[in-house]
C-alpha positions in Angstrom: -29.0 6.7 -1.0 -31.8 6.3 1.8 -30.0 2.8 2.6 -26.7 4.6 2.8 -28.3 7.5 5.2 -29.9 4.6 7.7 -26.3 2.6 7.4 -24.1 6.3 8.7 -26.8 6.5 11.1 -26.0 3.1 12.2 -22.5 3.9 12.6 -22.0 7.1 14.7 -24.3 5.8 16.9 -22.4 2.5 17.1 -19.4 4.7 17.1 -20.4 7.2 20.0 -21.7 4.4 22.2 -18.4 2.9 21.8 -16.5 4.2 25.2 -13.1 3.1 24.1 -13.3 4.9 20.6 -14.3 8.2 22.0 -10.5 8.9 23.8 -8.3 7.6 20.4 -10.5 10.0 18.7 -10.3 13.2 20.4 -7.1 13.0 22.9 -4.7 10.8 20.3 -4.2 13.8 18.4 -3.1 16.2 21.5 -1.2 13.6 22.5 0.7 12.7 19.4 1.1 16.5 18.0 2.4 17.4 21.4 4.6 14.3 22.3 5.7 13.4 18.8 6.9 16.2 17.1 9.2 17.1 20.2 10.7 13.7 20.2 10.6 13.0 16.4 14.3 15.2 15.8 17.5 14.4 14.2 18.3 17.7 15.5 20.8 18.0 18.5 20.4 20.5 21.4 23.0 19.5 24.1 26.1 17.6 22.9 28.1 16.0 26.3 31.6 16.5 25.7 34.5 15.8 27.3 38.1 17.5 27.0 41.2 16.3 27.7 43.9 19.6 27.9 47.5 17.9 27.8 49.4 21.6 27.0 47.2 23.6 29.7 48.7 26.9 27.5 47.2 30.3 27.0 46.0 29.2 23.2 44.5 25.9 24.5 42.4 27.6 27.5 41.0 30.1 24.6 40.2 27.0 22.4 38.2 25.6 25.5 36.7 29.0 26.0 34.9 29.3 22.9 33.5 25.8 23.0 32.3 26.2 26.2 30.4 29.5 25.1 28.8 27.4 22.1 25.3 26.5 23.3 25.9 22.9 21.3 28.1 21.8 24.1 28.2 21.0 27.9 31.6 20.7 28.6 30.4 17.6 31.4 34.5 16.6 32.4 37.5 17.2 32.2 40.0 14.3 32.5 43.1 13.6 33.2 44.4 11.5 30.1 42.8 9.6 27.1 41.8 6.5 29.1 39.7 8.2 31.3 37.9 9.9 28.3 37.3 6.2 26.6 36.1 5.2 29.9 33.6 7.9 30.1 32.2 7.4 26.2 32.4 3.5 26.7 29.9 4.3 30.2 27.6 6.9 27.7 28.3 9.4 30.2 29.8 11.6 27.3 28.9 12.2 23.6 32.3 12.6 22.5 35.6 13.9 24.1 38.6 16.3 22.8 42.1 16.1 23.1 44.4 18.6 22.8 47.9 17.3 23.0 51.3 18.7 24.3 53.2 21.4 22.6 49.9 22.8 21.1 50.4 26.0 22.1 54.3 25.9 20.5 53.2 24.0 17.5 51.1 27.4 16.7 53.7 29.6 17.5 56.3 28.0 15.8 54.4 27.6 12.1 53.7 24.4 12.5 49.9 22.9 12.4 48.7 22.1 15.8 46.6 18.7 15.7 44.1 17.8 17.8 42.2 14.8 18.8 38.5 14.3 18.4 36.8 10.8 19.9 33.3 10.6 18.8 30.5 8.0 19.9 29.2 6.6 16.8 26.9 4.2 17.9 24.2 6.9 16.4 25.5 7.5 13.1 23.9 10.8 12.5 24.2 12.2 15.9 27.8 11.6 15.4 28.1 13.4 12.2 25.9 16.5 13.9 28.5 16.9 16.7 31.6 16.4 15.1 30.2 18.7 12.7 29.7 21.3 15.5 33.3 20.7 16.8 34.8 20.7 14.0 33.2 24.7 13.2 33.9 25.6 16.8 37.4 24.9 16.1 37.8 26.0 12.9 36.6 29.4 13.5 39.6 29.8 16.3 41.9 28.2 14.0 40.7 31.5 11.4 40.9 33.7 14.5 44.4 32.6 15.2 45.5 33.4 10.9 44.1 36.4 11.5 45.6 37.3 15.2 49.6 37.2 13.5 50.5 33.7 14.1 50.8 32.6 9.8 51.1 29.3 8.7 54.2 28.7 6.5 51.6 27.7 3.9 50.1 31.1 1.9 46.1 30.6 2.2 44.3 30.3 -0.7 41.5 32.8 -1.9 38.2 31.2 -0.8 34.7 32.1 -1.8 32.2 32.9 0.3 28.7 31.1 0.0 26.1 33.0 1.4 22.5 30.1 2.1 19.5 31.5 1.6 17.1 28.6 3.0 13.6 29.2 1.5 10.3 27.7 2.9 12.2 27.1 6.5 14.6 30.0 7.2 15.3 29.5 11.0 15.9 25.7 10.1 13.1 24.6 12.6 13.1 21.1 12.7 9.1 21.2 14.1 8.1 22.4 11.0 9.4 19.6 8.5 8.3 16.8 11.5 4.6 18.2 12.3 3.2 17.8 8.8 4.9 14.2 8.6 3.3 13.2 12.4 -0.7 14.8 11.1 0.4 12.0 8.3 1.0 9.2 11.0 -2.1 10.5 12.9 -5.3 10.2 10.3 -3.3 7.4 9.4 -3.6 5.6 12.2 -6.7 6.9 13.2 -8.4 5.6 9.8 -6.7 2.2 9.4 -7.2 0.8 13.1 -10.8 2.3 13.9 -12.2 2.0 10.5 -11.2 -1.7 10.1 -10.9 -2.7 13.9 -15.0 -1.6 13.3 -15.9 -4.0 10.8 -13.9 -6.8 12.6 -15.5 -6.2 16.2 -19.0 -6.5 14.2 -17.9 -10.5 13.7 -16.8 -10.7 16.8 -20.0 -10.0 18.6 -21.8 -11.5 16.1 -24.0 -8.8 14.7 -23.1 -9.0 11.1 -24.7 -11.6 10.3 -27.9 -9.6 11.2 -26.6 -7.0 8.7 -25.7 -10.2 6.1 -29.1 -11.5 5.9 -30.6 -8.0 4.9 -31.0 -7.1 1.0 -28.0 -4.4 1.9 -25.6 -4.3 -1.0 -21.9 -4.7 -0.8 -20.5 -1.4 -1.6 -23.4 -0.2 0.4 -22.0 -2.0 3.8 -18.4 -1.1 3.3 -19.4 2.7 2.2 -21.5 3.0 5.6 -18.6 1.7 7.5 -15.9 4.0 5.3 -18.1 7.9 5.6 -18.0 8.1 9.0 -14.7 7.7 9.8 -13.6 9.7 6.8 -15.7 12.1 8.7 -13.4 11.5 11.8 -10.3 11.7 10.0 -11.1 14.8 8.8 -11.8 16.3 11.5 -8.6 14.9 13.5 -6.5 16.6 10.9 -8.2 19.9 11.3 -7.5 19.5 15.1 -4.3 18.8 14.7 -3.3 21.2 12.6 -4.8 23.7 14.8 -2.5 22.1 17.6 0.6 22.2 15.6 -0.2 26.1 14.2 -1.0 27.0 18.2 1.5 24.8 20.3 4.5 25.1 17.3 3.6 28.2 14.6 3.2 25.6 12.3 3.1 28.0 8.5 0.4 27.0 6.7 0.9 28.9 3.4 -1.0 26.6 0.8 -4.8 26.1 0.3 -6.9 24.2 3.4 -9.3 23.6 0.7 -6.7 22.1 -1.9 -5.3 20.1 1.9 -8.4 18.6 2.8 -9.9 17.7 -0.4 -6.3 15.5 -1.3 -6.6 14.0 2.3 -10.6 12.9 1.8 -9.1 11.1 -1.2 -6.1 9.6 1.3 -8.2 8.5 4.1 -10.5 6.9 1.4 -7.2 4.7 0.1 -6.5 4.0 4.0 -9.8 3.2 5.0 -10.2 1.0 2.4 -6.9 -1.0 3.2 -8.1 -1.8 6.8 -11.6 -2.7 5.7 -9.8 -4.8 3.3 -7.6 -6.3 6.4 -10.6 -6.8 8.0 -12.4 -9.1 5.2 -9.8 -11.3 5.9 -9.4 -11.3 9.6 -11.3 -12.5 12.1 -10.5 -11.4 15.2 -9.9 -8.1 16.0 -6.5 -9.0 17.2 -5.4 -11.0 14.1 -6.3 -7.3 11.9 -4.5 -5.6 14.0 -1.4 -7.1 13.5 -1.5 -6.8 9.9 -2.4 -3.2 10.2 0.5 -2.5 12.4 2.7 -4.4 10.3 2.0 -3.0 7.4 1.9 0.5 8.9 5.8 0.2 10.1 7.0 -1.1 6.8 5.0 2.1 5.0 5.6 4.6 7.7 9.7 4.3 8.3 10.1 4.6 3.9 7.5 7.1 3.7 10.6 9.8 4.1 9.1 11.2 7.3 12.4 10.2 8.9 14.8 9.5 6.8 14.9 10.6 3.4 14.1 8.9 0.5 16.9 10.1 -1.6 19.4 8.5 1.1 17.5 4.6 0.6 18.3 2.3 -1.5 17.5 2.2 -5.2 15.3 -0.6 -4.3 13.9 1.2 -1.6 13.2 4.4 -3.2 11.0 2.1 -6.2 9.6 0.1 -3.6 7.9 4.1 -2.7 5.9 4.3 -5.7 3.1 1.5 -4.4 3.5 3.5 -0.6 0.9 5.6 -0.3 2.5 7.7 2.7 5.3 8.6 1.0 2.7 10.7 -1.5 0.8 11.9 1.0 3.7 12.8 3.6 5.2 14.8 0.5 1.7 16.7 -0.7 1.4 18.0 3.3 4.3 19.5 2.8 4.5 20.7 -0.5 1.3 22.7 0.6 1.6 23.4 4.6 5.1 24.3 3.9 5.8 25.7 0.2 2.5 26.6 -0.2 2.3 23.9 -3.6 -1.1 24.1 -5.9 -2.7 21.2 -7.5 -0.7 21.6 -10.5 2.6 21.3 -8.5 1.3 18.2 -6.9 -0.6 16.5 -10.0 1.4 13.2 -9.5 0.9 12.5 -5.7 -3.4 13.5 -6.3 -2.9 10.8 -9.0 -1.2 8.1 -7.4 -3.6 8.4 -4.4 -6.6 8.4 -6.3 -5.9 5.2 -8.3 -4.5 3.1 -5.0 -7.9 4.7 -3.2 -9.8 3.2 -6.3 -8.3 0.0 -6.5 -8.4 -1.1 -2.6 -12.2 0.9 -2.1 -13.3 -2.2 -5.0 -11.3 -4.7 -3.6 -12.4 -4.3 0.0 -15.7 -4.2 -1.8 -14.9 -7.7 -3.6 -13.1 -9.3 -1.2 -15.9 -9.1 1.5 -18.6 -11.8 1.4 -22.0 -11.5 2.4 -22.8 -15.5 4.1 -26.1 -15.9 5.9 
């Protein structure tokens, strides 16, 4: 233990000396609770839309009227025909456009359904869903104010049943609190891989380890040294940002910190490990990180932080058991979020805890001491 003490003394001196480390560790976080979790969103503020008004009647102006008050939409033209509003989705100067034909007024007034025409830019799949979605409420809500104004379809409407939602652990639907424990994920993430293994590599590169190889220092003594500090780091970058995210975004954080940080020692041991394994077999710090990032897209974009799992592939969502951020990006919010115990999250603390296991002894194997 007296090695292993000289070793982490070593390190945050190596590590504090180290002009270029000091700013990833301290101003990434700000930068990535503040930047990311704003532009990380499926959700949709500001829809462009364009309408087309063929019938220029009293109903259609009231149609207008109420999606123009809806804060979804910015009505941004108004064009004379249909080509015009291709024109303008073809140029991306609108989202998507509306057209309300000729005769809609009379088509209402006479019992007959009124259609109406809806051209959508689908380029962005969900985003197109989302604002046809909108449009579509917006216009079914006048289409229940016009049943219920006197003017009956020749149809009788059937009974409905009214579902009432009661959305639990998110009840305003904020979209900042499902992204901001899913970016702190990204962040230690990040922060352990590259510095922890870009450390190691940067050693061969200036030459110094083989000063370290030639001591009596033991394997798992080395790769322990260069693993505790930046465990230390990660840590601490994960308290930071979590203090951002409760400050800057009233981030709920109804589980235990305790229960948090203890599961995301174990985490940033498994990812600490992985880049000191990348860096056994690199040799430049270029070449590890390369694999790091490479590795870190595949994991991040099926870890669910974006999309969600149960929409992959069944080959995709298999392919999740051996991903250790899709555990980890679960447990932070199971406990930020739900406010989970250990018991609830048993199976991600012992997933983690055999892949941080298995690559903390192969990092330890797969490194070789030459002299």
């Amino acid at each position: 233990m007296r090695t292993l003490f000289y070793i982490l003394q070593k390190e945050f001196i190596q590590i504090f000396r180290n002009k270029s480390m000091l700013p990833i560790i301290f101003v990434m976080p700000l930068v990535q609770m503040l930047v990311l979790v704003f532009a990380a969103t499926n959700e949709l503020r500001q829809v462009d839309l364009a309408i087309v008004d063929f019938d220029h009647s009293v109903s259609s102006r009231e149609m207008v009227a109420g999606i123009k008050g809806n804060p979804f939409f910015k009505v941004r033209q108004n064009p004379e025909n249909t080509t015009d509003a291709e024109n303008l989705l073809i140029g991306n100067k609108i989202d998507l456009a509306l057209v309300i034909p000729r005769y809609f007024d009379k088509d209402l007034k006479t019992n007959k359904h009124a259609d109406v025409q809806v051209l959508v830019d689908a380029v962005n799949g969900n985003a197109a869903q989302l604002s046809l979605g909108y449009l579509s409420t917006v216009i079914g809500s006048y289409s229940a104010s016009v049943l219920n104004s006197g003017v009956k379809p020749v149809f009788r409407p059937m009974k409905t049943v009214d579902i009432k939602p009661t959305y639990w652990f998110n009840p305003e639907l904020n979209y900042k609190y499902y992204m901001a424990p899913g970016i702190l994920v990204v962040l230690i993430t990040v922060v352990g891989m590259l510095l922890g293994g870009m450390n190691l590599v940067r050693e061969k590169e200036l030459g110094t380890i083989e000063q370290i190889n030639v001591t009596p220092l033991k394997k798992w003594q080395f790769i322990a040294g260069k693993l505790l500090p930046f465990l230390v780091i990660g840590l601490f970058d994960l308290g930071f940002g979590l203090l951002v995210a409760r400050l800057a975004f009233n981030i709920p954080i109804r589980g235990s910190l305790l229960l948090l940080f203890s599961l995301a020692s174990i985490y940033l041991v498994l990812v600490l490990s992985w880049g000191l394994f990348i860096s056994t077999i690199s040799d430049t710090q270029q070449q590890a990180t390369f694999v790091a990032f490479f590795s870190l897209i595949v994991f991040i974009m099926m870890s669910g932080l974006f999309t969600p799992v149960e929409s992959m592939p069944d080959w995709a969502q298999k392919l999740d058991f051996i991903n250790p951020l899709y555990y980890f990006v679960k447990i932070m919010r199971s406990v930020l979020l739900k406010g989970s115990n250990f018991a609830d999250i048993f199976n991600e603390f012992a997933a983690l805890s055999v892949f941080a296991a298995s690559l903390f002894g192969l990092a330890i194997f797969r490194y070789r001491k030459t002299s």
